[in-house]
C-alpha positions in Angstrom: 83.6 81.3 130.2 83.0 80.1 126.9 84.9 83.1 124.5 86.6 83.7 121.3 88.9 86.0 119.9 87.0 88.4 118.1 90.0 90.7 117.1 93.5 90.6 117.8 95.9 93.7 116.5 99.1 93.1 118.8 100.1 95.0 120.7 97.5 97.5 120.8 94.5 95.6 120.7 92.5 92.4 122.0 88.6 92.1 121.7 87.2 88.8 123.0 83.4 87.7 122.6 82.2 85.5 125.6 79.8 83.4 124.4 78.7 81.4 127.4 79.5 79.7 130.2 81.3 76.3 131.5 79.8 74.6 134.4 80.7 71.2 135.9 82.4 70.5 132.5 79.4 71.5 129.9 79.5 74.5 127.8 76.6 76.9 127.7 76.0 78.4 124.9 72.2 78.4 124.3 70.3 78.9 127.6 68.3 81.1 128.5 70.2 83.0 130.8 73.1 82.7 128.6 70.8 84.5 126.1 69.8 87.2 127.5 73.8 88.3 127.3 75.2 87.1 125.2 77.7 87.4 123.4 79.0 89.8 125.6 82.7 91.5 124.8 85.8 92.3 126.8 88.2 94.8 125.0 91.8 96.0 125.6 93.4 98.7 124.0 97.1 99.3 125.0 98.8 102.5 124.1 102.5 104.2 124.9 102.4 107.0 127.5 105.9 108.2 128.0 107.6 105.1 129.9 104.3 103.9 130.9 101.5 102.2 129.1 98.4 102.8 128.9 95.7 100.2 129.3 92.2 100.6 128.7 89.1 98.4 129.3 85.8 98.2 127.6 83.4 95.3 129.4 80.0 94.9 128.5 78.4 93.5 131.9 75.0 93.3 132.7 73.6 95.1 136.1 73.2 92.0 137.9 77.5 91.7 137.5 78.0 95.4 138.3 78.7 94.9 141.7 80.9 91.6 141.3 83.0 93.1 138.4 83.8 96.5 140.6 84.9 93.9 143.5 86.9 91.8 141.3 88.5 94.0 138.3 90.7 96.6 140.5 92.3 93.2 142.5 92.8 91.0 139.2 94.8 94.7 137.5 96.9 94.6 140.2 97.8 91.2 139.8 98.4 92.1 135.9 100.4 95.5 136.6 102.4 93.5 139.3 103.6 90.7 136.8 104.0 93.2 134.2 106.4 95.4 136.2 108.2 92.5 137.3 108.9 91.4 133.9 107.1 87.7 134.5 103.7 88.4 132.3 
């Protein structure tokens, strides 16, 4: 993915703006497919709950992604509350 940091308010909150994609080494910013989404944001919002945290996602995804992102998100959050809670994030 081609992205940049849109906002950044640590620790609470991250917004990033994809922008395109990479592929075989060339950034694509200007297709047509690239487009028709973009730019296309990812935002985190982290809050205190008690001895937890909070994390909340906001992903603008197109319906042809749906599927992949539903696959894909709940595996790549485990990863991230796993290295969290082993203090190696």
């Amino acid at each position: 993915m081609v992205a940049e940091v849109a906002a950044c308010r640590a620790p609470e909150f991250l917004s990033l703006k994809h922008l395109g994609f990479v592929k075989d080494g060339v950034e694509d910013t200007d297709s047509e497919m690239v487009r028709s989404w973009a730019p296309a944001f990812e935002n985190y919002s982290l809050s205190y709950a008690g001895l937890s945290t909070h994390l909340q996602i906001d992903v603008d995804v197109t319906p042809e992604f749906e599927e992949y992102m539903t696959r894909v998100w709940p595996k790549a959050l485990a990863t991230l509350k796993r290295l969290c809670e082993d203090g190696k994030a």
